[in-house]
BALOBA-1460 file (C-alpha; in Angstrom, 3 decimals):
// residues 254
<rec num="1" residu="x" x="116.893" y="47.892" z="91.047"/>
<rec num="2" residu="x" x="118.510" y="51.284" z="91.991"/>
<rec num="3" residu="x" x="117.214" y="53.327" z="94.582"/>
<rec num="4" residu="x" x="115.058" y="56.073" z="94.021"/>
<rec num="5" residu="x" x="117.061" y="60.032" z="93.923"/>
<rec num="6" residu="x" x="114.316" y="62.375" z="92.905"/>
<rec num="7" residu="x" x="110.987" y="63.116" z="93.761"/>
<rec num="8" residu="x" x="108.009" y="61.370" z="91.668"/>
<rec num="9" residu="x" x="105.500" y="62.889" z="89.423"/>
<rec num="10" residu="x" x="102.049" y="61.452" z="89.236"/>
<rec num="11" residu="x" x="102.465" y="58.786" z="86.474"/>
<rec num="12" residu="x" x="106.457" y="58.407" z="86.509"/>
<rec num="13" residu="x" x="106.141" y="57.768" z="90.577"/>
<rec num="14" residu="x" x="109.877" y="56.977" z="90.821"/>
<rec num="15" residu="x" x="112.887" y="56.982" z="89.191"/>
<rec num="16" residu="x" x="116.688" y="57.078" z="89.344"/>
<rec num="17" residu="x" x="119.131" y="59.315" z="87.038"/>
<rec num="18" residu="x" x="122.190" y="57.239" z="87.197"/>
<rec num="19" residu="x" x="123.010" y="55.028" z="84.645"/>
<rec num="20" residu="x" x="120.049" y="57.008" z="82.803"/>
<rec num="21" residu="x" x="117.501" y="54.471" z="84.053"/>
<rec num="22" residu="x" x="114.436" y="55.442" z="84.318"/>
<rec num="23" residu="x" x="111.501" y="53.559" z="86.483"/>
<rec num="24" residu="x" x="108.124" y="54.388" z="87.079"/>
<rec num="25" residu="x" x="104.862" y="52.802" z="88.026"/>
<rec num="26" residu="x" x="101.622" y="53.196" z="86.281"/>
<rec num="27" residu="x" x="101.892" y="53.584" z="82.681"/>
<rec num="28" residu="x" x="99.757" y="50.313" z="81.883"/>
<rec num="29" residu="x" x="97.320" y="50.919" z="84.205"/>
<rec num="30" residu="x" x="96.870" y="53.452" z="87.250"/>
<rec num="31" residu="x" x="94.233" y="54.715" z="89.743"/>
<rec num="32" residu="x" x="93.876" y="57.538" z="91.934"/>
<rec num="33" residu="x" x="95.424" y="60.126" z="89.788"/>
<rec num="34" residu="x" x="94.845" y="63.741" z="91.151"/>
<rec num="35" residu="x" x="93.162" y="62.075" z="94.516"/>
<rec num="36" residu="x" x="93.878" y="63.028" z="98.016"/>
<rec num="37" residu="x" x="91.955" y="59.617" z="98.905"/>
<rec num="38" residu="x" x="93.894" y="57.408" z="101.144"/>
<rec num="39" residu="x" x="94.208" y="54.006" z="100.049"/>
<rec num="40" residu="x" x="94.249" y="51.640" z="102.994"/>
<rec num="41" residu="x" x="94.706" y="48.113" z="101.529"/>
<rec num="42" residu="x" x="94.678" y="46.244" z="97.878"/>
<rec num="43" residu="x" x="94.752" y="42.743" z="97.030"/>
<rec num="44" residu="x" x="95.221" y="41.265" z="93.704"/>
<rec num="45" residu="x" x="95.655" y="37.927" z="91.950"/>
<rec num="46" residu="x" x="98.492" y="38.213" z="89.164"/>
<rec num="47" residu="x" x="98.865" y="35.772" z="86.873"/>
<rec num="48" residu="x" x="102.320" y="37.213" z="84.633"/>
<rec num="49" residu="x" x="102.423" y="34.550" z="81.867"/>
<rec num="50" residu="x" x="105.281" y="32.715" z="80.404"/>
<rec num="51" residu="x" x="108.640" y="34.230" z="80.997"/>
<rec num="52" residu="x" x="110.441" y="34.898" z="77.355"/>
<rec num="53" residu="x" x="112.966" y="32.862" z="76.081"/>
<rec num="54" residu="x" x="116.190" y="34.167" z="75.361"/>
<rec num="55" residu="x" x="116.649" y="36.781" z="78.047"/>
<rec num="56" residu="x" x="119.482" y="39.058" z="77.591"/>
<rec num="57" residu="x" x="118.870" y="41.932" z="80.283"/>
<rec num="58" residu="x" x="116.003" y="41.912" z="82.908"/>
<rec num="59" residu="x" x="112.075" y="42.576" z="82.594"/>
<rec num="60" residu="x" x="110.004" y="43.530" z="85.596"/>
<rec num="61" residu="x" x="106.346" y="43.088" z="86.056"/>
<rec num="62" residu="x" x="105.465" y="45.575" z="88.883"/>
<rec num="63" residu="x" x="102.476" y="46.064" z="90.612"/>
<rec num="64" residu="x" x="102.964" y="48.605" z="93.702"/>
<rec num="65" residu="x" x="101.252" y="51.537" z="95.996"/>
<rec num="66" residu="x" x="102.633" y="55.302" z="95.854"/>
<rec num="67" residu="x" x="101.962" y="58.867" z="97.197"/>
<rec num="68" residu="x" x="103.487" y="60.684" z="94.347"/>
<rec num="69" residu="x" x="106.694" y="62.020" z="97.063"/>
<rec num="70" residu="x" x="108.820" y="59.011" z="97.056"/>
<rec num="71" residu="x" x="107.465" y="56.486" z="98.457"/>
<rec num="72" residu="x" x="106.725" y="53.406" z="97.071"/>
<rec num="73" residu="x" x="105.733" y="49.851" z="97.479"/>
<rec num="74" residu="x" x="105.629" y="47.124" z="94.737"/>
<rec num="75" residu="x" x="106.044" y="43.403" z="94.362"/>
<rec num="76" residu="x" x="108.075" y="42.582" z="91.249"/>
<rec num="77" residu="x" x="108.060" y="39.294" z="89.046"/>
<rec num="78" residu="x" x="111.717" y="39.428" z="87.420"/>
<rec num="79" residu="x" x="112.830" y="37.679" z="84.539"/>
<rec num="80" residu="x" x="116.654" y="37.918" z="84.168"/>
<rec num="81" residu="x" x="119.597" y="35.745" z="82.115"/>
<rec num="82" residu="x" x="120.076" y="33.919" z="85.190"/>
<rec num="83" residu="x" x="117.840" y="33.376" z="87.773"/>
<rec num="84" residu="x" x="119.654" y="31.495" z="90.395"/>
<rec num="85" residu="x" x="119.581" y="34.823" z="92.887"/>
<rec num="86" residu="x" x="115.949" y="33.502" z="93.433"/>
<rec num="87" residu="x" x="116.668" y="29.821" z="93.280"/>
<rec num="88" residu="x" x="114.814" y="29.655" z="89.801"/>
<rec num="89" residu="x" x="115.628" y="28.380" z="86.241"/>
<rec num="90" residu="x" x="114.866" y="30.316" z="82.856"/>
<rec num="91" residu="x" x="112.092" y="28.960" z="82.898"/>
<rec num="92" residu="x" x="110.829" y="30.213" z="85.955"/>
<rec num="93" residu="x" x="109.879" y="33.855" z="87.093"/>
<rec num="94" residu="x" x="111.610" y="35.442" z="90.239"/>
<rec num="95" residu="x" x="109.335" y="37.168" z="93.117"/>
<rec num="96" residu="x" x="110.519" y="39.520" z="95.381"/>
<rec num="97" residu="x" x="108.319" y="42.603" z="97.885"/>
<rec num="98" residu="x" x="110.080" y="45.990" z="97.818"/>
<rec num="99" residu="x" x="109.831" y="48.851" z="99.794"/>
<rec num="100" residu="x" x="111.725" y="52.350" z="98.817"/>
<rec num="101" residu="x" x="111.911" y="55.430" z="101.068"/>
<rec num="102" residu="x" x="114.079" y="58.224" z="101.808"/>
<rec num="103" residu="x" x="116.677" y="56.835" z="99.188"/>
<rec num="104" residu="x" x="116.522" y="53.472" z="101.296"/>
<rec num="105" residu="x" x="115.176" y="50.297" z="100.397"/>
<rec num="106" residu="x" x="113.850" y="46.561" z="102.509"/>
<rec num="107" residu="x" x="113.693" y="43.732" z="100.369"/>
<rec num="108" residu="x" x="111.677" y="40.530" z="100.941"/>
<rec num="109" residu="x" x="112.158" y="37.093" z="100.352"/>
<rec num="110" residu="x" x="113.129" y="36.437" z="97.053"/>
<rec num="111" residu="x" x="111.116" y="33.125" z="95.066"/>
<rec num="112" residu="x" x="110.592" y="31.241" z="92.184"/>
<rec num="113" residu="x" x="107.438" y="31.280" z="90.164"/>
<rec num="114" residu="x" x="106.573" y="28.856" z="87.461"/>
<rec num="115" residu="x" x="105.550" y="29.899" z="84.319"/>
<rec num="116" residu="x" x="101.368" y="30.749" z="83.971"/>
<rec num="117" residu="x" x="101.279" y="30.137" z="88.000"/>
<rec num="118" residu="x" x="99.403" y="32.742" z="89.614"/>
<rec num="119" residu="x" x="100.199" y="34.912" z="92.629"/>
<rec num="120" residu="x" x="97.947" y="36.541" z="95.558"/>
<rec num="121" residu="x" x="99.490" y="39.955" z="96.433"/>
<rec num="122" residu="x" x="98.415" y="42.242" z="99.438"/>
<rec num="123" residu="x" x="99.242" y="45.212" z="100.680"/>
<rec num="124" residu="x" x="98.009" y="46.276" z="103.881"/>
<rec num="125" residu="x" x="98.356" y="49.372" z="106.005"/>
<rec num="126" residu="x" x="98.121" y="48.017" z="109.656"/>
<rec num="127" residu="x" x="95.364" y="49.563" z="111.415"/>
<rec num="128" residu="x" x="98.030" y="51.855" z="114.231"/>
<rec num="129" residu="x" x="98.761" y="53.416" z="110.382"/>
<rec num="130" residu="x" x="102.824" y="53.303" z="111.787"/>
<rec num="131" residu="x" x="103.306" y="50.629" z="108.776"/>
<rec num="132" residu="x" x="102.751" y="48.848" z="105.877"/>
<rec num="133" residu="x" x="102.849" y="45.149" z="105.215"/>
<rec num="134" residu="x" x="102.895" y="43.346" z="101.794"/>
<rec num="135" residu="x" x="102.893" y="40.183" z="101.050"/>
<rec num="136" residu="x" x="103.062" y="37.567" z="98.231"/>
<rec num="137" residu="x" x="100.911" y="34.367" z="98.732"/>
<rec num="138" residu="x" x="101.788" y="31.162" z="96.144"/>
<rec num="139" residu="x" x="99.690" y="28.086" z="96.749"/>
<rec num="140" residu="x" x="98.556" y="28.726" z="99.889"/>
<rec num="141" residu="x" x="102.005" y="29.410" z="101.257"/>
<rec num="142" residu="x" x="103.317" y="33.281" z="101.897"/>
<rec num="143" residu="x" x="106.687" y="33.309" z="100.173"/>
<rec num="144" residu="x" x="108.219" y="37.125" z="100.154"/>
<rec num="145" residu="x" x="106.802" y="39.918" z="102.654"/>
<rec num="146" residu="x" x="107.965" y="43.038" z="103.391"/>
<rec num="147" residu="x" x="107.255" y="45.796" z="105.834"/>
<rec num="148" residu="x" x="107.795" y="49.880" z="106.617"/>
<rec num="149" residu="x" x="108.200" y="49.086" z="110.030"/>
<rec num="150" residu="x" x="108.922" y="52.820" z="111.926"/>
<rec num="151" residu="x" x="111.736" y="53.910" z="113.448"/>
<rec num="152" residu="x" x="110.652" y="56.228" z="116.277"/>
<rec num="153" residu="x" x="113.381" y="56.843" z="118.907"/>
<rec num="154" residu="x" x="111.134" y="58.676" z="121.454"/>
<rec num="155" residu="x" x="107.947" y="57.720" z="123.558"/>
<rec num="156" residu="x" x="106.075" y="61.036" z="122.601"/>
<rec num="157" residu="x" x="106.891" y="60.180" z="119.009"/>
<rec num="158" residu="x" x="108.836" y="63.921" z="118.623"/>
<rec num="159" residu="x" x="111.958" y="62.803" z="117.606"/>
<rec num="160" residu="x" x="113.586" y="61.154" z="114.278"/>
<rec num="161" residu="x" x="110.763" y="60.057" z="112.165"/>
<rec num="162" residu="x" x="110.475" y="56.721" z="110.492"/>
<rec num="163" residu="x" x="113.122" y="55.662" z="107.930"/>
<rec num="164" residu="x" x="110.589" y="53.570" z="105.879"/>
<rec num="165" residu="x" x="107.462" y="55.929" z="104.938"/>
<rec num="166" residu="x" x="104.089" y="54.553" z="106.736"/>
<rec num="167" residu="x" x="102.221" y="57.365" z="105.482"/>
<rec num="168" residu="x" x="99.160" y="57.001" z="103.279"/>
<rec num="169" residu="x" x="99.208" y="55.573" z="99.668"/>
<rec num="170" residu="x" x="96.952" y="57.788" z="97.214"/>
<rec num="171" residu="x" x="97.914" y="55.513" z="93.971"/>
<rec num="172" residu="x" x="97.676" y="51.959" z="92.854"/>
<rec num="173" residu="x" x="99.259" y="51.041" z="89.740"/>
<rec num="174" residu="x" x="100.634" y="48.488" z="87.517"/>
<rec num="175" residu="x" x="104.140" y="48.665" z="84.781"/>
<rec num="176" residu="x" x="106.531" y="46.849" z="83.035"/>
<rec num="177" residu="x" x="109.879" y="47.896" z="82.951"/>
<rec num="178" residu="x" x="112.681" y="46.801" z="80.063"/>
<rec num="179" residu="x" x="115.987" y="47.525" z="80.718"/>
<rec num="180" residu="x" x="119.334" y="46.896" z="78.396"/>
<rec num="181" residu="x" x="117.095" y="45.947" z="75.430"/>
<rec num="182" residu="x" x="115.583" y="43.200" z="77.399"/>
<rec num="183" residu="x" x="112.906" y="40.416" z="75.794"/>
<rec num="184" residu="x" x="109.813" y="41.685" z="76.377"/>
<rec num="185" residu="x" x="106.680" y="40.030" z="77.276"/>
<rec num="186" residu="x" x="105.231" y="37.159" z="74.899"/>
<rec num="187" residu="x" x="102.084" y="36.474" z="76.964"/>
<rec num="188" residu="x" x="99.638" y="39.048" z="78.755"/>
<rec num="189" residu="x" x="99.608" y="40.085" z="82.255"/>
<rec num="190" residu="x" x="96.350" y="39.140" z="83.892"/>
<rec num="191" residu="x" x="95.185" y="40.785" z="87.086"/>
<rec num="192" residu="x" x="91.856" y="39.367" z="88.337"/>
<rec num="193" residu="x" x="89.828" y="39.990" z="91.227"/>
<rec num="194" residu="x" x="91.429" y="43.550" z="92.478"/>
<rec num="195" residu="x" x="89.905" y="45.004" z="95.220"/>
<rec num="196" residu="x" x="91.138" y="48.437" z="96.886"/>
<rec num="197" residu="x" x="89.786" y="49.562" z="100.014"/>
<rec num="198" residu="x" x="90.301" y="53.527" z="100.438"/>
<rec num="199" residu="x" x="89.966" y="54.628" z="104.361"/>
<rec num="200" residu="x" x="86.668" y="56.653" z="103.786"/>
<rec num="201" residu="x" x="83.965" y="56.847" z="100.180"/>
<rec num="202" residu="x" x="84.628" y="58.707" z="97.477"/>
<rec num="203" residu="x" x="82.289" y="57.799" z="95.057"/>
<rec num="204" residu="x" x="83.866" y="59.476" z="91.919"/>
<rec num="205" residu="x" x="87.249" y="57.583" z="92.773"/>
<rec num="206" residu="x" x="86.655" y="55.944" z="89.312"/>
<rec num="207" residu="x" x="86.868" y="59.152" z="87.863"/>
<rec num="208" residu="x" x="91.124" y="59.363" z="88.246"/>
<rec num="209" residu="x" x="91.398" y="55.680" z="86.292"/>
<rec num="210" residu="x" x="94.259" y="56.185" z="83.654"/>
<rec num="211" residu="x" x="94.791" y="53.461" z="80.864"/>
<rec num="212" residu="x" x="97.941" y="53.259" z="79.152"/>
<rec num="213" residu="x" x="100.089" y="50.958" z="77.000"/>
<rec num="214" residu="x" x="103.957" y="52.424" z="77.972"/>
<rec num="215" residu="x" x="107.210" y="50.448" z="79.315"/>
<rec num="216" residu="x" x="110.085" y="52.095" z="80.885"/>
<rec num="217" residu="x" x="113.038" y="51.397" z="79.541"/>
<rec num="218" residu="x" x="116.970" y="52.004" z="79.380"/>
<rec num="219" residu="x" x="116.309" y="55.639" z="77.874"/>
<rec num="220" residu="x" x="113.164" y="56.415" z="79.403"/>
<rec num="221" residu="x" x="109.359" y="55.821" z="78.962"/>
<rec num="222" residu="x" x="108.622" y="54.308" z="75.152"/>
<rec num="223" residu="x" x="104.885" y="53.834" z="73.592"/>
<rec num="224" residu="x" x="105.331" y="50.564" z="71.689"/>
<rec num="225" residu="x" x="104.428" y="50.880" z="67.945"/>
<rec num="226" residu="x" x="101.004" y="48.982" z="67.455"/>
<rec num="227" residu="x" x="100.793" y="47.931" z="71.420"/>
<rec num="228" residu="x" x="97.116" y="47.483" z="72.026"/>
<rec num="229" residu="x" x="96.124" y="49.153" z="75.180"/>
<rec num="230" residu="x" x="95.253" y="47.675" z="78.759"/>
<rec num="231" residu="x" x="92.081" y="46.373" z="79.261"/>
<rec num="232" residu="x" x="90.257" y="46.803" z="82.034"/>
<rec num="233" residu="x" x="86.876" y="44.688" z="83.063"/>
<rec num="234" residu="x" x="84.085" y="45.396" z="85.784"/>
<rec num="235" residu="x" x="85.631" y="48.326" z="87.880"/>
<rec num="236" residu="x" x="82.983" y="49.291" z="90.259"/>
<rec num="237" residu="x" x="81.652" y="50.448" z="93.540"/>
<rec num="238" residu="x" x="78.676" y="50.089" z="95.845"/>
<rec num="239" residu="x" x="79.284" y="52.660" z="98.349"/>
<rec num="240" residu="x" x="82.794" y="54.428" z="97.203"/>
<rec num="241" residu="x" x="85.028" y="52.856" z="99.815"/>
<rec num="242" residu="x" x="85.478" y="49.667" z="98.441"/>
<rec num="243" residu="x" x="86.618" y="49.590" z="94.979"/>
<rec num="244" residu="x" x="86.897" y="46.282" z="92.639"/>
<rec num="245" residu="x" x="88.514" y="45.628" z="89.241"/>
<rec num="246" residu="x" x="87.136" y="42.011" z="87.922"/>
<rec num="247" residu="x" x="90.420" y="41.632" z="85.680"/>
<rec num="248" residu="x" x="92.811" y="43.849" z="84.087"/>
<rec num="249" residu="x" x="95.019" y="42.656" z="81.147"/>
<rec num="250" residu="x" x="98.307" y="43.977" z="79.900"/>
<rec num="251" residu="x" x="98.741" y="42.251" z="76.129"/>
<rec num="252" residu="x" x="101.918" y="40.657" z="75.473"/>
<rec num="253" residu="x" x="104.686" y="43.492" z="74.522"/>
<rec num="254" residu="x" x="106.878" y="41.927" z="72.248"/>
């Protein structure tokens, strides 16, 4: 994945002009559009299917955390021609936690992941708010994490600021990203049990949901012809500072 050269708008949060690539987070499903609330952690359970047979270029299933300035954080499941960079098959998906800032980028562990397995995903601002953590959990066993640990060279914290961003995340969103004419999906992305703690209530959070049914692609952001939308189950509140989703499903894009 390229590194990120321009500064992100609210539903394409990243992306990269060379080699007219274009990335972006949000365009299935996205939350906390026009919001200056600060998220402070989300966990999910993922569940991305069966990767698709035939793979000729590489298909990313993203969910990931963004300020609309640069920032981001996402955990990708990769399906590529050849997945031994992950010590997977074809028939396998590949994990890996991500974390771009400043045109920079940490990479976790990277994983297999067998087809229809599910994943628990976290992503956690530590409670000093000087980083972020995120980390992938499969069976019980934590198998990529990666962190925007800062980089402060003085005591009084006045000089050179961190080169990983630890600042607050205002958006939580899911993609899918096609590049090179890539096979697409041929099952649907289930995310189940979502919960998104924000650091103080708003209760019309709900309000800044946005639903979509986009990919990014080689030559930018495509509607699919006859794609059926997300769809999104159960998202509620009790007192506006803890948010839940009780599943949301990206149908199968091919």
């Amino acid at each position: 994945m390229k590194l990120p050269l321009t500064s992100l708008t609210v539903l394409s949060l990243y992306s990269s002009i060379a080699n007219a690539y274009t990335y972006g987070l949000g365009k299935s499903w996205l939350i906390g559009q026009g919001s200056n609330s600060s998220i402070q952690k989300v966990t999910t359970t993922f569940n991305p299917g069966i990767p698709p047979p035939g793979q000729i270029s590489s298909l990313k299933l993203y969910p990931g955390l963004s300020n609309g300035t640069g920032d981001l954080f996402l955990t990708s499941i990769e399906s590529w021609p050849d997945q031994s960079w992950c010590r997977g098959t074809i028939a396998q998906w590949c994990i890996r936690t991500q974390v771009f800032s400043h045109q920079e980028a940490i990479f976790g562990q990277f994983a297999p992941l067998n087809a229809n397995q599910s994943l628990s995903i976290v992503f956690e601002r530590n409670p000093n708010s000087l980083n972020w953590t995120q980390s992938v959990t499969v069976n019980d066993q934590v198998v990529s994490e990666a962190s925007s640990i800062s980089r402060i060279t003085s005591i009084d914290l006045t000089g050179p600021s961190m080169s990983f961003c630890s600042c607050p995340m205002t958006l939580f969103g899911m993609t899918t990203e096609c590049d090179g004419g890539c096979a697409m999906t041929v099952s649907p992305q289930i995310y189940s049990n979502t919960t998104i703690e924000l650091s103080a209530p708003d209760l019309n959070w709900n309000s800044t949901e946005v639903v979509g049914s986009q990919i990014y692609g080689g030559e930018g952001v495509y509607n699919i012809i006859g794609q059926q939308p997300t769809v999104v189950t159960g998202l509620s509140s009790q007192d506006g500072q803890v948010w839940t989703v009780e599943e949301i499903v990206i149908p199968a894009l091919n």
